[in-house]
N, C-alpha and C positions, 0 to 999 in steps of 0.2 A: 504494500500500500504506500503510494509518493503522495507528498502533502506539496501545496506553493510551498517556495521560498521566497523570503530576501534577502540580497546578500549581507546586507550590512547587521540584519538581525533585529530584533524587537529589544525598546528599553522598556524597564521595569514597570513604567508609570500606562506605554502603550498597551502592554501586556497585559495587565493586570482593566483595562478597561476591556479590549477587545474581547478575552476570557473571561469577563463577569467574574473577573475573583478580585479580592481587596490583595490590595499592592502590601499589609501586613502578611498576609497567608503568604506571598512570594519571598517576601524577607523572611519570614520563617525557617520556609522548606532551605533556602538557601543555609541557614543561619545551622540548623540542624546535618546538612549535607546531602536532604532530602531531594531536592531539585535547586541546581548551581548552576546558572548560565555559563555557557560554552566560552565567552568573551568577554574584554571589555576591552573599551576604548582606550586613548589616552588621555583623556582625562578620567579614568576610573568609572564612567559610566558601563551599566552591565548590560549585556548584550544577548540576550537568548538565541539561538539556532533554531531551524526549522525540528532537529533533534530536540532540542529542550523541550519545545512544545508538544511534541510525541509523549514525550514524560508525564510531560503536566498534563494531558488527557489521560492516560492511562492512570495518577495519579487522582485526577474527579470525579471518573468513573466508577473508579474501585472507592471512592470513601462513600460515593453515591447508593455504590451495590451493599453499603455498612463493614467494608473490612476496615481493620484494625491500621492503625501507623505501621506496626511490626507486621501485620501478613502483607499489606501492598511492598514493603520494601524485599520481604524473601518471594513474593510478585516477580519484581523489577530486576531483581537479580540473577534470576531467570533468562540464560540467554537464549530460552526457545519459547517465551511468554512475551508475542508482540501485540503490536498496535491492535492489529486485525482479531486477533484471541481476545481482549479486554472488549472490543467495540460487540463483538458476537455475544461474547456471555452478557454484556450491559442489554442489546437488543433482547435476548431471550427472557432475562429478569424483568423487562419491560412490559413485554410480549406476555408474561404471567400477572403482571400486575392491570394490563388493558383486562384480558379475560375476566378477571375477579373483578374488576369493574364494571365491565358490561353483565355481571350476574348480577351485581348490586343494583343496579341500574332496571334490568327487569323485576328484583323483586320491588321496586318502587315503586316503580310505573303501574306495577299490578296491584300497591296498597295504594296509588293514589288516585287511581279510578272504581276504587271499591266506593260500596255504599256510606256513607255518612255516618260516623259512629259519634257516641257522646261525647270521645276526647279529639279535639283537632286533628283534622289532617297534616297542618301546619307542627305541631308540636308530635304529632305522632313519626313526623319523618325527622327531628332533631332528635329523638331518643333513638332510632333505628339508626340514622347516621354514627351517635354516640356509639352504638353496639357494636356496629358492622365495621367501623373502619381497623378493627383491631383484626375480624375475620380477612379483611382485602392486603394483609400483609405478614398472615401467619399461616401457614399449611393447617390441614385439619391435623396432620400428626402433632404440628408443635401446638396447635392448640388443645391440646389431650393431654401434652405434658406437662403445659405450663397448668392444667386445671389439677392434676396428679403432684404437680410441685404444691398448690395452693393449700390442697387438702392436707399434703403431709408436713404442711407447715403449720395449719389449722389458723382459725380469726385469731386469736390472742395475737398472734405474733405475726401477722399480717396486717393488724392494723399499727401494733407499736415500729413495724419500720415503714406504714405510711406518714407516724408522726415524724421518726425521722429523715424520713425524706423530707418534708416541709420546714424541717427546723435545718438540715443541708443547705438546700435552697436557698433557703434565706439570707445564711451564711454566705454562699458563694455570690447572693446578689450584691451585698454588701460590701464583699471585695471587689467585685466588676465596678461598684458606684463609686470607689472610692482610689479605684486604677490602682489597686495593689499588685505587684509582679506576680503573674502567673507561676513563674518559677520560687516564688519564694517559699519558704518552708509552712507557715499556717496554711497556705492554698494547696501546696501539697498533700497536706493531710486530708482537706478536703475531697482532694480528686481522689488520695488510697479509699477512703472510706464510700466514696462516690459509685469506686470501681468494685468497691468488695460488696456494695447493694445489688449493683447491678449483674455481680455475679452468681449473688443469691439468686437473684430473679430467674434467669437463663439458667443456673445447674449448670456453667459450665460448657452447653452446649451453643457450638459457634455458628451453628445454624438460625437458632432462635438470636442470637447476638447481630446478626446480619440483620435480620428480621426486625430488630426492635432499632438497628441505629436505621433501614432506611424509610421505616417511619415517621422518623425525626425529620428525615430530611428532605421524604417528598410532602407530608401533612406540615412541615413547620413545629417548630418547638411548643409553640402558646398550643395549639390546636392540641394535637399529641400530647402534651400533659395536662390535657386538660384546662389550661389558664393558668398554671403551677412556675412554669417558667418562659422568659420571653424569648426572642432571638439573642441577647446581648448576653443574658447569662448563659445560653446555649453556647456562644460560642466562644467565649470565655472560659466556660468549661473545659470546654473539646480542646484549646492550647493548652491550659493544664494537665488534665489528661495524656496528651501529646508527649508534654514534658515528663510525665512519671513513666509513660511506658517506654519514653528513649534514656534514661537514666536505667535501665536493668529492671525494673519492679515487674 
């Protein structure tokens, strides 16, 4: 697969607009060793390649499809996992998420031409939207397990780490408001503690982990947690996060 080039390359500030990605996310990657432009000028300006850009798709892609920092890099290190491999599996992942749409979509259509019941039609399709968009992004296996995880956790202890998750949150907004270093050690704690809920939840399995981050990332954070957190702590997060799973943890 050949993409255009140009010769001279893209700078940071081009890139980061034409890619719809913030010109921080590219300092990042760079900063990490994640994606490091091929160039640079002489005056020190950085210079992407038509290569780089290669990267940073298969890089969007895979965070889109919910893998981890650490599985797109042993991805990308792969010298038989190209462009063309990432764009396929992202189409197929797609291509299952239209389908479950298009069921969703018929079962509506069929409650909202039914007869007039006592509770709104209007309200009867925000509680079904509430329900279904967890089924339009979960296999019916992982939704078996995850209902088999809930059980063998039981309410006691399902609702004391919904409180902590709320009192997490909060926390981590708090540092986002207050522009505290991602990398710094209290925010750290947050993200271990962040990472070890969310490991409760999934058991572990990277299937359902896939599942629940590209949730996040086609519904939006507010939506997906319900109103619990916004974009800003979302993504505040996720550099945190970033930082504890490239530090070894």
């Amino acid at each position: 697969m050949q993409i255009d080039s140009q010769p001279e390359g893209l700078k940071v500030g081009k890139l980061a607009k034409q890619a719809g990605v913030s010109i921080r996310t590219l300092n990042y990657y760079d900063e990490i060793g994640f994606l490091s432009p091929s160039r640079r000028t002489d005056t020190e300006y950085r210079l992407y390649s038509p290569g780089d850009i290669v990267r940073l798709q298969q890089i969007i892609s895979l965070r889109q499809l919910g893998f981890s920092l650490d599985e797109i890099r042993d991805c990308l290190e792969r010298s038989e996992f190209s462009l063309r491999q990432v764009t396929q599996l992202h189409i197929s992942r797609l291509k299952e998420q239209i389908e479950r749409s298009h069921q969703l979509l018929n079962r509506l259509e069929a409650i909202a031409t039914a007869p007039a019941a006592s509770v709104t039609i209007e309200n009867l399709l925000q509680t079904i939207e509430a329900i279904t968009m967890i089924e339009n992004y979960y296999t019916p296996d992982q939704l078996e397990t995850l209902k088999q995880r809930r059980e063998a956790l039981g309410e006691d202890a399902i609702r004391n780490v919904e409180a902590e998750w709320t009192q997490l949150i909060a926390q981590a907004q708090a540092a986002a408001a207050n522009d505290v270093d991602p990398a710094s050690e209290s925010v750290q704690r947050i993200a271990q503690r962040w990472q070890e809920l969310i490991q409760m939840f999934t058991g572990g399995d990277p299937g359902i982990a896939r599942s629940l981050n590209t949730l996040y990332q086609q519904e939006g954070s507010e939506k997906a947690s319900q109103g619990m957190m916004d974009a800003t702590v979302f993504d505040y997060m996720g550099r945190a996060i970033d930082i504890w799973q490239a530090s070894g943890n």
